[in-house]
C-alpha positions as CSV (number, residue, x, y, z in Angstrom):
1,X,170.9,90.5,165.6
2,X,167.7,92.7,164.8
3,X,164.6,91.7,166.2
4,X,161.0,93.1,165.1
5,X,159.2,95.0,167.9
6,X,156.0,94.3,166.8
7,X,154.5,90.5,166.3
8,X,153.2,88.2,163.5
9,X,149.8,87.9,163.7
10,X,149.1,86.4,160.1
11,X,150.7,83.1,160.8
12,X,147.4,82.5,163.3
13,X,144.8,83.6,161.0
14,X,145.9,85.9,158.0
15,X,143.8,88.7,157.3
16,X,143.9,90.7,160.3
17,X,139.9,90.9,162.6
18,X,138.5,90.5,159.1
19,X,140.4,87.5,158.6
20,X,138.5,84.6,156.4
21,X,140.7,82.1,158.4
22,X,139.0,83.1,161.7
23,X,135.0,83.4,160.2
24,X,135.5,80.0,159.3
25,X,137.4,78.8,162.4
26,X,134.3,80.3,163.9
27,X,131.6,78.2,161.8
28,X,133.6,74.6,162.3
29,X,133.8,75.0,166.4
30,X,130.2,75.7,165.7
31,X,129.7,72.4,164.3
32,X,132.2,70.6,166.4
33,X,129.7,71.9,169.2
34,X,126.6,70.5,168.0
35,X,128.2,66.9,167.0
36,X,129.7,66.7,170.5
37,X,126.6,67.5,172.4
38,X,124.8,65.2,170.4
39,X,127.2,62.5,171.5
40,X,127.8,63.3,174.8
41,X,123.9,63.2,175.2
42,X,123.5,59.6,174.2
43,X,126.6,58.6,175.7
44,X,126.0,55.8,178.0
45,X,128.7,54.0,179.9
46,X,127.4,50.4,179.8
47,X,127.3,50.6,176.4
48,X,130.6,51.5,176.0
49,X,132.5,48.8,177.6
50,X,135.0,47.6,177.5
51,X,137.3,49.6,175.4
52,X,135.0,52.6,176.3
53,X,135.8,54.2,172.8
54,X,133.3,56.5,172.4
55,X,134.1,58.4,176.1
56,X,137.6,58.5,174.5
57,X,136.4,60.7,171.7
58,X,134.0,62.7,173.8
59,X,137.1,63.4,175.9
60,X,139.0,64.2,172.4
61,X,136.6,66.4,171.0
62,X,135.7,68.9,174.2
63,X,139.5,69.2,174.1
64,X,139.5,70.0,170.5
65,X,136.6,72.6,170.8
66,X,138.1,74.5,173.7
67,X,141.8,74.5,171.8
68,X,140.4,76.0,168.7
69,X,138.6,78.1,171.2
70,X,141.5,79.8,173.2
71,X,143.5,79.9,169.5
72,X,140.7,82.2,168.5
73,X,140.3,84.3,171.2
74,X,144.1,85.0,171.9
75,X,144.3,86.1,167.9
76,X,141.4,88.6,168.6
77,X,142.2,89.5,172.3
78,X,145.9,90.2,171.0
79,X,144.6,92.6,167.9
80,X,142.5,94.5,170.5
81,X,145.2,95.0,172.6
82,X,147.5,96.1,170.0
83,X,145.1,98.7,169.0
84,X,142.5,99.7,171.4
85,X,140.6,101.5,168.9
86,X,139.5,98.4,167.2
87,X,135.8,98.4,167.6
88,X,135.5,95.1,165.6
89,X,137.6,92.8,167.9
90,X,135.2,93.5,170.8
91,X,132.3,91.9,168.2
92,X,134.2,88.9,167.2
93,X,135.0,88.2,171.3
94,X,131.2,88.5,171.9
95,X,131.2,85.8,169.4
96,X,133.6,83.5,170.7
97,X,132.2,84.3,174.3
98,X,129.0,82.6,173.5
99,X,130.4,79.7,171.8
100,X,132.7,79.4,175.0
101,X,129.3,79.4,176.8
102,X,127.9,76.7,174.6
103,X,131.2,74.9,175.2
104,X,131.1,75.7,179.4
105,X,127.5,73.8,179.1
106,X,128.9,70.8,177.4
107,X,131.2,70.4,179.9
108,X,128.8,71.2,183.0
109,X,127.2,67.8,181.4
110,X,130.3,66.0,180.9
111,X,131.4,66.3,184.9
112,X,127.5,65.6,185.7
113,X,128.1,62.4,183.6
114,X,131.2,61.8,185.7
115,X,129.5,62.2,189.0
116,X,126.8,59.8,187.4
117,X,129.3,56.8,187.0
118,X,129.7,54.4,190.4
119,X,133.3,54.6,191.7
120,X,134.3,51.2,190.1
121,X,133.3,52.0,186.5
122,X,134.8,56.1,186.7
123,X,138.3,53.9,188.0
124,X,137.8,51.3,185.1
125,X,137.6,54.6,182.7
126,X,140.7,56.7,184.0
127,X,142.8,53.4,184.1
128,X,142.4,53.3,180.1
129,X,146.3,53.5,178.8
130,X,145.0,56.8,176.6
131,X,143.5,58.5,179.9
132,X,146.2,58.4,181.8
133,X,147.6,61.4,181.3
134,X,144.7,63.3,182.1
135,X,143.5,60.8,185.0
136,X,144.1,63.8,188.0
137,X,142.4,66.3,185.7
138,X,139.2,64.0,185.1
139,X,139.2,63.1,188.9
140,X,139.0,66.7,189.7
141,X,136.5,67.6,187.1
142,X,134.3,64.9,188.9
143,X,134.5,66.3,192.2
144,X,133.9,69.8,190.7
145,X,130.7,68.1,189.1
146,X,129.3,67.1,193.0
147,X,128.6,71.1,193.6
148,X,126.7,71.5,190.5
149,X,122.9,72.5,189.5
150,X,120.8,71.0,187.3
151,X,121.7,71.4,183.3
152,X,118.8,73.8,182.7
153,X,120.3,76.0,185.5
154,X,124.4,75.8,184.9
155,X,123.0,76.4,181.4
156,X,121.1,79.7,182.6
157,X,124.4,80.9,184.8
158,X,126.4,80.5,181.5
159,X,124.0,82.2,179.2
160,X,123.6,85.2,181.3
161,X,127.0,85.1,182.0
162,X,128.3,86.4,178.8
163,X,126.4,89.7,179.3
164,X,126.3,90.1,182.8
165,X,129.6,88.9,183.9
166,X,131.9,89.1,180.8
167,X,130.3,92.0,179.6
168,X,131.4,93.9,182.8
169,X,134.8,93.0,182.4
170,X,134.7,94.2,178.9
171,X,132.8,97.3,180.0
172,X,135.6,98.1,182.4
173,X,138.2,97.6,179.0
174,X,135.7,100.4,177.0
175,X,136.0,102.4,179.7
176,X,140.0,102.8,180.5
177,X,140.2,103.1,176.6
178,X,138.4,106.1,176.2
179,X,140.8,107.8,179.6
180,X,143.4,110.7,179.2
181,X,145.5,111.1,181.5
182,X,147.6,115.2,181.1
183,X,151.4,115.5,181.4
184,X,153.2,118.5,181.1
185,X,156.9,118.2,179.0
186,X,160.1,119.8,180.3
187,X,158.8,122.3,177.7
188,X,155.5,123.4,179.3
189,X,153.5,121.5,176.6
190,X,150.5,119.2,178.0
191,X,150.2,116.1,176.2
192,X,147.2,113.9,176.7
193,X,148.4,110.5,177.6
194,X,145.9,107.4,177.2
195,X,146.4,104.6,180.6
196,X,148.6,102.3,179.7
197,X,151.5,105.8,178.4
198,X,150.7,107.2,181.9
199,X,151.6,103.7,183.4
200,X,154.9,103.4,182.0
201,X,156.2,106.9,182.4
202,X,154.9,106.6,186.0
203,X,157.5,104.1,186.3
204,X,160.3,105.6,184.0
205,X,162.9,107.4,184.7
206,X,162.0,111.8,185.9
207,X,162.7,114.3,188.0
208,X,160.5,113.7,191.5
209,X,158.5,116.5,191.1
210,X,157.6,115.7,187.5
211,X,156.6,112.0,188.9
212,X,154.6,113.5,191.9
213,X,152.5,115.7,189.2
214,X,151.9,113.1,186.8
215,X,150.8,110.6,189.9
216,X,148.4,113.3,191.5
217,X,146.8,113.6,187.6
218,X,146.8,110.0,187.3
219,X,144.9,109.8,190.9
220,X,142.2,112.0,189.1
221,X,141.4,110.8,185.9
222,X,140.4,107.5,187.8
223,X,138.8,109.2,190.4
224,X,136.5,111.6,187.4
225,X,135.3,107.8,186.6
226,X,134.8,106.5,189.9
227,X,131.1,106.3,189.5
228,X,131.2,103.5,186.5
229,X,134.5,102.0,187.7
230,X,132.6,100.8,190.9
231,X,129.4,100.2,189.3
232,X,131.7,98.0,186.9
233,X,133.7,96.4,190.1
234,X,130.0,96.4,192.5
235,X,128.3,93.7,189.5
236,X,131.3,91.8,188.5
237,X,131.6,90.9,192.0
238,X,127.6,90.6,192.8
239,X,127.5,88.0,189.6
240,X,130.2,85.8,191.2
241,X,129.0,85.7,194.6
242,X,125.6,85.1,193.7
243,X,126.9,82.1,191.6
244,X,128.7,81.1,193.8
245,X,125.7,81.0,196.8
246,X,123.8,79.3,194.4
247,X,126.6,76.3,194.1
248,X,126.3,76.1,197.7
249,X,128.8,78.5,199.6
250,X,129.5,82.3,200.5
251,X,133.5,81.5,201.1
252,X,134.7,83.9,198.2
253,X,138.2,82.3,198.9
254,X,137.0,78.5,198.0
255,X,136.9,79.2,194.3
256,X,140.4,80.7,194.0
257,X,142.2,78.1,195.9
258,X,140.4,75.1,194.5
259,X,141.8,77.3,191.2
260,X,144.4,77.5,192.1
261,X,144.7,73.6,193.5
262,X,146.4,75.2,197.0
263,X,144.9,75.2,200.8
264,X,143.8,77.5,203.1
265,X,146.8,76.4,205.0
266,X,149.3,77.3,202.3
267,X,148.2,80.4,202.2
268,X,147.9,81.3,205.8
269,X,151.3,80.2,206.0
270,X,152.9,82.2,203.3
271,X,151.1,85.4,204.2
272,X,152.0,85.2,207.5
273,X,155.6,85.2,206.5
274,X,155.0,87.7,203.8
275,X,153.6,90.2,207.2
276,X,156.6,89.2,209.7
277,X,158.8,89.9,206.9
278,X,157.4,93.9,206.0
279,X,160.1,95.7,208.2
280,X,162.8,94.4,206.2
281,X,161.2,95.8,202.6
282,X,160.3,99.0,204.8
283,X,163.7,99.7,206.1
284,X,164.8,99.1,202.3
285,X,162.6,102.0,200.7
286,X,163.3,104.3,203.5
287,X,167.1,103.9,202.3
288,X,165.9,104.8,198.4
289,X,164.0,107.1,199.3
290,X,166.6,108.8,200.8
291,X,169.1,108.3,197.7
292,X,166.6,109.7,195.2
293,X,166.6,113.2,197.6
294,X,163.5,112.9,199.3
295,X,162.4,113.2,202.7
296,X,159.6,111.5,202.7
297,X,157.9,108.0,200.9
298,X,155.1,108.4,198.3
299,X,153.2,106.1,196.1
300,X,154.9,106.7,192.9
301,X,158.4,106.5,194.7
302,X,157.9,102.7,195.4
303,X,158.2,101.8,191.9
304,X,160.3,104.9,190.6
305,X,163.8,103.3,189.6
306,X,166.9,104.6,191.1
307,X,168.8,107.1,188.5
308,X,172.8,107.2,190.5
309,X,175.3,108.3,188.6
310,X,175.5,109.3,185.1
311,X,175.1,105.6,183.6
312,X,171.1,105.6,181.8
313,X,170.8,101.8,182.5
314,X,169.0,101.6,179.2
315,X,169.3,99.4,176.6
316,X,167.9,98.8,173.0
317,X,165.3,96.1,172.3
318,X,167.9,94.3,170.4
319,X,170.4,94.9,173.2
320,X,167.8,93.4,176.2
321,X,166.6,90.0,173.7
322,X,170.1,89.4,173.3
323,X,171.1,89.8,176.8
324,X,167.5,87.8,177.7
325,X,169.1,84.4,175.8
326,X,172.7,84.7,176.7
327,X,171.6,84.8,180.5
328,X,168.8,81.6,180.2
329,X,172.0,79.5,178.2
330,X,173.7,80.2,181.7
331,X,170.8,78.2,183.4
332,X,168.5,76.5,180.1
333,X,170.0,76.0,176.5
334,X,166.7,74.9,176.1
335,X,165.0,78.0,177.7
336,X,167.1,80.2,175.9
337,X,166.7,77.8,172.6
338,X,163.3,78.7,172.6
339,X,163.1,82.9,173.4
340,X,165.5,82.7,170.3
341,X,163.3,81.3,168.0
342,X,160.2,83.3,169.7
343,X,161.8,86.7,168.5
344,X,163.2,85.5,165.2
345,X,159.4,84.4,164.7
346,X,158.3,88.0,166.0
347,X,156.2,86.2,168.6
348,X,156.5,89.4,170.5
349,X,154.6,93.0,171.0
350,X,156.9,95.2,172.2
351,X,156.6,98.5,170.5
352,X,156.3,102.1,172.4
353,X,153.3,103.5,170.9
354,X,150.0,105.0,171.2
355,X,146.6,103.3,171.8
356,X,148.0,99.7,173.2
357,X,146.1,98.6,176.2
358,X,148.9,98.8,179.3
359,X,150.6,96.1,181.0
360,X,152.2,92.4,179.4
361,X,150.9,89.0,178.9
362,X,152.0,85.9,177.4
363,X,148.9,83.9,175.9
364,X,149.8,79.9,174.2
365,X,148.4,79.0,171.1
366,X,147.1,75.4,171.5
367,X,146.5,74.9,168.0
368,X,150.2,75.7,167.0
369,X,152.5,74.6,169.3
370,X,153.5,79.1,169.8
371,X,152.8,81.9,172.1
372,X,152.5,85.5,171.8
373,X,153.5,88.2,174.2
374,X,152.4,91.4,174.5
375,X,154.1,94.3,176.2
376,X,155.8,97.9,175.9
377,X,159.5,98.1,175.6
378,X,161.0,102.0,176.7
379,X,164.4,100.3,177.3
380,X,164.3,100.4,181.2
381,X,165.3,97.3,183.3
382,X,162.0,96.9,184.1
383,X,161.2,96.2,180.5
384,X,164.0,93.3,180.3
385,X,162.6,91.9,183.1
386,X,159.5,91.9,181.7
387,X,160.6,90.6,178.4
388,X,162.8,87.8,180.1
389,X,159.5,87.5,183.0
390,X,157.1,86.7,179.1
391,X,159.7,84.3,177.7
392,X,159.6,81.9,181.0
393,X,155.7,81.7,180.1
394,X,156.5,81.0,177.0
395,X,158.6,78.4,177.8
396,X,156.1,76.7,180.3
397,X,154.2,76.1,177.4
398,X,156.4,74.6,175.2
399,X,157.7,72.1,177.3
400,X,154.3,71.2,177.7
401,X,152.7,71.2,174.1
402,X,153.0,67.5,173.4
403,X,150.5,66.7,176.2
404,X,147.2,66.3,176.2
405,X,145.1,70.0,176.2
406,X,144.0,69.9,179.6
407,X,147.2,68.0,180.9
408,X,148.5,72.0,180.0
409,X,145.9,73.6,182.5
410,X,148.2,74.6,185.0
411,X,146.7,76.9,188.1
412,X,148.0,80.7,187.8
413,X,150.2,80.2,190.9
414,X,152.2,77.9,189.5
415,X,151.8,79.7,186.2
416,X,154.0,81.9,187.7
417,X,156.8,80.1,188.6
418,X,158.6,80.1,185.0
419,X,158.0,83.3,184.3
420,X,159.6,84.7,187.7
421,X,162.4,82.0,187.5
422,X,163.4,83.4,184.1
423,X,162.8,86.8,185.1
424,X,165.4,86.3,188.7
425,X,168.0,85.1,185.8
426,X,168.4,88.2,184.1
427,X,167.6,90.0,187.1
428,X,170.8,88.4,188.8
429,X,172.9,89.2,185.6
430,X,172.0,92.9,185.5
431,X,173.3,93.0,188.7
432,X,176.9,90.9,188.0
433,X,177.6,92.7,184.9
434,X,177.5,96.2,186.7
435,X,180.6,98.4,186.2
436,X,180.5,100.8,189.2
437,X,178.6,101.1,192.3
438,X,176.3,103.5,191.5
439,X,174.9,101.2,188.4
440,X,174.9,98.4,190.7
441,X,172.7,99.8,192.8
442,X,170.4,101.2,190.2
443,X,169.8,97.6,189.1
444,X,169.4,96.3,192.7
445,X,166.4,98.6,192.9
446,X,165.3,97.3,189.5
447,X,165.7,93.7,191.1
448,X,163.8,94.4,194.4
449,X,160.8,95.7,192.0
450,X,159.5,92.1,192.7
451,X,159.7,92.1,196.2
452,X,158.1,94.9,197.0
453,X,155.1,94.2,194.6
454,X,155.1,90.5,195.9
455,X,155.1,91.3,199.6
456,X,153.6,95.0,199.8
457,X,151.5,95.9,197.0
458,X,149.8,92.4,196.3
459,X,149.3,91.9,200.0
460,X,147.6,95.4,199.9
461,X,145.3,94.1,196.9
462,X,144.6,90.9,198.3
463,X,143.5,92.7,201.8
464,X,141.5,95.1,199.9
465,X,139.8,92.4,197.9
466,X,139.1,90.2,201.1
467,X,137.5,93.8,203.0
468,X,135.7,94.2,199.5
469,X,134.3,91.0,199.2
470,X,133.0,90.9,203.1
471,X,131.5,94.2,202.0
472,X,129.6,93.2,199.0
473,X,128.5,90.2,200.8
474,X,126.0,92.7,202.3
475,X,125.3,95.7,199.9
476,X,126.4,97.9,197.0
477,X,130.0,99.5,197.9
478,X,129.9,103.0,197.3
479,X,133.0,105.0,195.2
480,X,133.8,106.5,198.5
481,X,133.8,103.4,200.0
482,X,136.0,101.2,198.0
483,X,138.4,104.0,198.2
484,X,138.4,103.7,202.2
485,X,138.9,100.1,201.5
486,X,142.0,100.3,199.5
487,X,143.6,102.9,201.4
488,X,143.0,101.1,204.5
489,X,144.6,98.0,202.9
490,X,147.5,100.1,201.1
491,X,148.5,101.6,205.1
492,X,148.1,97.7,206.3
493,X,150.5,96.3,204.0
494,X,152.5,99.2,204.1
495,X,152.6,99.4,207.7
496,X,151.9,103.4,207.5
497,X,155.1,104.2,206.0
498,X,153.8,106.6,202.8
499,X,153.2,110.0,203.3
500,X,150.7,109.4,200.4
501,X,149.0,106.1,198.7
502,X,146.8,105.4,195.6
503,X,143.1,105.7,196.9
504,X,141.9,104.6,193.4
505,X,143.8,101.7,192.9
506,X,140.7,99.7,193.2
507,X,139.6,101.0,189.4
508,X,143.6,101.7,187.5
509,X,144.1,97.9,188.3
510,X,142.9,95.6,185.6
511,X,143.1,92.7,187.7
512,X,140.2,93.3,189.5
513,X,138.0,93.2,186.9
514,X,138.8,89.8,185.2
515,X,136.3,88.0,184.4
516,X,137.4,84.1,184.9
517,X,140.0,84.9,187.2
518,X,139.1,85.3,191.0
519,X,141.6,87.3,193.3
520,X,144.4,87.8,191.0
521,X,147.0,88.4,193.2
522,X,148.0,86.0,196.0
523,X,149.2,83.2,193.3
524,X,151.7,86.1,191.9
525,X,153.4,86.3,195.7
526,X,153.1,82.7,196.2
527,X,155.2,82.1,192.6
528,X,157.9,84.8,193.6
529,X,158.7,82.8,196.6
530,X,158.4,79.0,194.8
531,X,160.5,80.3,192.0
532,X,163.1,81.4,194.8
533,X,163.6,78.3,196.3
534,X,164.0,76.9,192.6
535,X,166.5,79.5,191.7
536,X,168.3,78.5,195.4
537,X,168.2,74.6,193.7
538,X,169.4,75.6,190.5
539,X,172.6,77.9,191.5
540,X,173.9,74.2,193.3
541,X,172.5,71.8,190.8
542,X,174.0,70.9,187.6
543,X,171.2,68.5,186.7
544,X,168.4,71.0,187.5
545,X,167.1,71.7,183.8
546,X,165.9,68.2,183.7
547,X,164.3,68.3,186.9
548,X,163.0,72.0,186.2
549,X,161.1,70.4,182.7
550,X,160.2,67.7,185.0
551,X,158.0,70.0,187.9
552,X,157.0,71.9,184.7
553,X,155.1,69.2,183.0
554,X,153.4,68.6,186.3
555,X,152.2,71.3,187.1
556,X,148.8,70.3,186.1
557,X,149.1,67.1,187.2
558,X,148.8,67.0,191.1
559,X,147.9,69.5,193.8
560,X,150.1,72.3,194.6
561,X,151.2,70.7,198.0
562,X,151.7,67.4,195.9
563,X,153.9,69.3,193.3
564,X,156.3,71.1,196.3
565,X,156.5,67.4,197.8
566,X,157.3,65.2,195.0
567,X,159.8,68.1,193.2
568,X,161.3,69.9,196.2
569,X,160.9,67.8,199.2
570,X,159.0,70.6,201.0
571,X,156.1,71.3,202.8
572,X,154.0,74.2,202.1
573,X,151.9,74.5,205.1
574,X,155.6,75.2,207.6
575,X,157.1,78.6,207.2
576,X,160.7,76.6,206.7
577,X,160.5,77.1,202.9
578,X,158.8,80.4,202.5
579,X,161.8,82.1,205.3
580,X,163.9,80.3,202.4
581,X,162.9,82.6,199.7
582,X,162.9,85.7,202.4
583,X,166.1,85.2,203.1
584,X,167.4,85.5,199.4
585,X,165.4,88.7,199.3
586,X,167.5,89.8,202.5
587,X,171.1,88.8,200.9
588,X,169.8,91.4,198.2
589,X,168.5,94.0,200.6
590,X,171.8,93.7,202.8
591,X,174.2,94.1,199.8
592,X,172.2,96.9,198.8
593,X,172.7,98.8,202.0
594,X,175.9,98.0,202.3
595,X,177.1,99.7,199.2
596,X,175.2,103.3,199.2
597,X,175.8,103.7,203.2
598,X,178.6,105.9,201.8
599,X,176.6,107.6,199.7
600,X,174.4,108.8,202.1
């Protein structure tokens, strides 16, 4: 079966950014605006008993608005990153971002109309048969709704939001577009790489020295931008703590757990677990490190995959798609029903070429029922873990399509669960279907690529964030600075192992400079180890798909905590279950030892 590598944008809105389609998608949320603030304005509860129809279609419409919304913005978001040149698509998201404003202020009035209502009347409202669904997600708006400012004020935030917080992040998008990064060719010839080419060959398969070069050239281009990376990093983070003082706290961790619907006690728990279990990834590298010829452990070795033997370990795009859904029919017919008909509908980016934006995503399309994925295949096992790692995203949010709009609002940790499960599927069949040793092992290193991102480099990013924060809390952080800050947290988390570290991995991570999302990192460590103990359930369970959909479709329904209780019977806040998932990590680790002992 042949499968496009690049995706279908027309069945979204034809036409491309100047799409007709989208101008007028554009001009009917406009109006869909305007009618629902007039609505919600003069909506009064005592008038609307007892059916309380019109709060039903208030409810309806700012669910409408914000679908048509993110179907908009994940059209224009995925042209831009297909072809970072496109100045037009950064126009039409300054557009949408101010009709998300308008819509952020319509709903900063509904949750103040929530908090308005006396406890008997809000309980009357969520117990309508048609709220139901959506009764956890209204409770929570209304406690969100307590910490907020008057309407003139959230209105204020929101306006000057779109250029002074958005437009950072977008500044920060302008700026890696316009980086080179130089690599020299096995024939002398320098080639000017753009970020996201330098990315993936820093991760692809070379000669050591080659890697070293290209890393020490990719240190400097970031560090010849220092200067308007950290302004860039130094306002995004003043806007949001200043927001968030004037809502009433300086805990720069409150946001992203109440995001995130997860304690302070979760994640004190698995990060303590994450530390006591560092000498076990460390005594793992040293071993690599070691098979690839070296003497010592640098940056660009922990990610560099393991080339024994004379096998490549590559395989075609067709080749890893197929492999992809023959693997998930081992665990989901219906997971690997649906990555089937996302490539025959050329739902995915996957094309090695110039000018796309690095890294992968998988965005849903509310409006449609689909997804799209973005990402660059170069045939490694990296990339069909990747590929495999997009599909389980995509299939989070089909199996949750048919529910209401915010119903599908799932926190990012748990966003991560279906999306590492899938990706631990393939993962595990690389392995099995090895013929010799020396390709066993090369996909064992592929495997423990997770690992030692979830337990080293995130902890490093989430320490460096934490010092950051503290930091900013009192003053401007200077280039120089944020680079102490990162290597300090890099040496932490790597307990001082490296012989070098990545100093300006404060500015090449993208991460940092999203916009709506708040420490993006600890919810990636904390789905690695939730989808492990799934995986652990599903290897013994014939029944599991069922139960799988079933924690799926909640997962915007309850509390993190609540979710572990009702679907796995644990508790988050004891160390028992996170040890569970470190221990699956060890079984790897130990079989991976255990075969290239003789090769040492």
């Amino acid at each position: 079966m042949h499968y496009s590598e690049t995706w279908d944008l027309d069945t979204i809105f034809a036409g491309g950014i100047d799409s007709p389609a989208l101008a007028t998608k554009l001009t009917t949320i406009k109006h869909q605006l305007h009618d629902t603030q007039t609505t919600l304005t003069n909506w009064r509860a005592d008038a609307d008993t007892p059916a309380y129809d019109w709060f039903l279609q208030i409810v309806t419409d700012l669910q409408h608005i914000e679908a048509g919304l993110q179907q908009s913005e994940v059209f224009v978001v995925a042209i831009q990153s297909a072809d970072a040149s496109n100045t037009k698509a950064g126009t039409i998201l300054n557009q949408l971002y101010q009709l998300d404003n308008q819509h952020e202020n319509l709903m900063t009035q509904f949750k103040k109309k929530l908090v308005a209502l006396p406890q008997e009347t809000f309980t009357k409202i969520i117990g309508q048969p048609e709220l139901q669904p959506i009764a956890f997600n209204l409770t929570e708006m209304r406690k969100q709704g307590l910490a907020l400012l008057d309407d003139q004020t959230e209105a204020l935030i929101n306006n000057l939001a779109v250029d002074g917080f958005q437009g950072w992040s977008d500044h920060y998008d302008t700026l890696v577009s316009q980086m080179t990064v130089p690599y020299t060719d096995d024939a002398g010839q320098v080639h000017q790489l753009s970020a996201g080419q330098a990315q993936n060959m820093l991760a692809a398969a070379m000669p050591n020295q080659q890697r070293a070069k290209l890393m020490a050239n990719w240190e400097a281009a970031w560090q010849q931008n220092a200067a308007p990376f950290a302004d860039t990093l130094n306002h995004l983070a003043g806007f949001r703590l200043q927001n968030y003082q004037a809502h009433g706290t300086t805990d720069f961790l409150r946001k992203p757990l109440e995001l995130n619907r997860m304690s302070q006690a979760t994640l004190d728990t698995m990060y303590q677990v994450v530390a006591n279990s560092q000498d076990l990834l460390l005594h793992y590298l040293k071993r690599k490190v070691a098979l690839m010829g070296k003497t010592q452990l640098d940056w660009q070795d922990v990610e560099a995959p393991l080339t024994l033997g004379t096998a490549t370990n590559t395989m075609t795009y067709d080749q890893a798609a197929n492999f992809v859904i023959t693997h998930f029919q081992t665990f989901s017919p219906k997971m690997a029903k649906l990555a089937k008909y996302a490539l025959d509908h050329r739902w995915v980016e996957a094309e090695n070429r110039p000018n796309k934006r690095p890294g992968g995503y998988m965005d849903n399309l509310p409006e449609t029922g689909e997804s799209r994925i973005f990402m660059t295949f170069t045939g490694s096992p990296n990339d069909t873990a990747t590929l495999a790692h997009e599909l389980g995203h995509a299939f989070h949010a089909d199996v949750i399509k048919d529910l209401p709009l915010w119903r599908q609002d799932y926190a990012m940790n748990v966003a991560e669960t279906a999306s590492t499960f899938a990706e631990l599927i393939v993962a595990d069949a690389n392995v099995k279907a090895a013929p010799d040793t020396a390709t066993k092992l090369n996909l064992l290193d592929a495997k423990m690529q997770n690992p030692l991102a979830m337990f080293l480099d995130i902890r490093a990013r989430y320490l460096f964030e934490t010092s950051f924060y503290q930091a900013r809390q009192q003053h401007v952080v200077t280039p120089a600075k944020l680079s102490d800050l990162m290597l300090t947290a890099q040496k932490t988390a790597y307990g001082n192992a490296l012989t070098t570290y990545h100093p300006m991995f404060w500015a090449s991570k993208l991460h940092f400079y999203i916009a709506d999302v708040p420490f993006y990192n600890f919810p990636y460590t904390f789905g690695y180890l939730f989808s492990l103990g799934l995986y652990a359930q599903a290897k013994q369970q014939p029944d599991f798909e069922d139960r799988y959909i079933a924690l799926l479709r909640d997962t915007a329904n309850m509390s993190t905590e609540a979710l572990a209780k009702k679907h796995l019977g644990v508790d988050l806040t004891k160390p028992d279950f996170w040890q569970a998932g470190v221990a699956l990590i060890k079984r790897d680790i130990d079989e991976f030892m255990a075969l290239s002992a003789p090769l040492l």
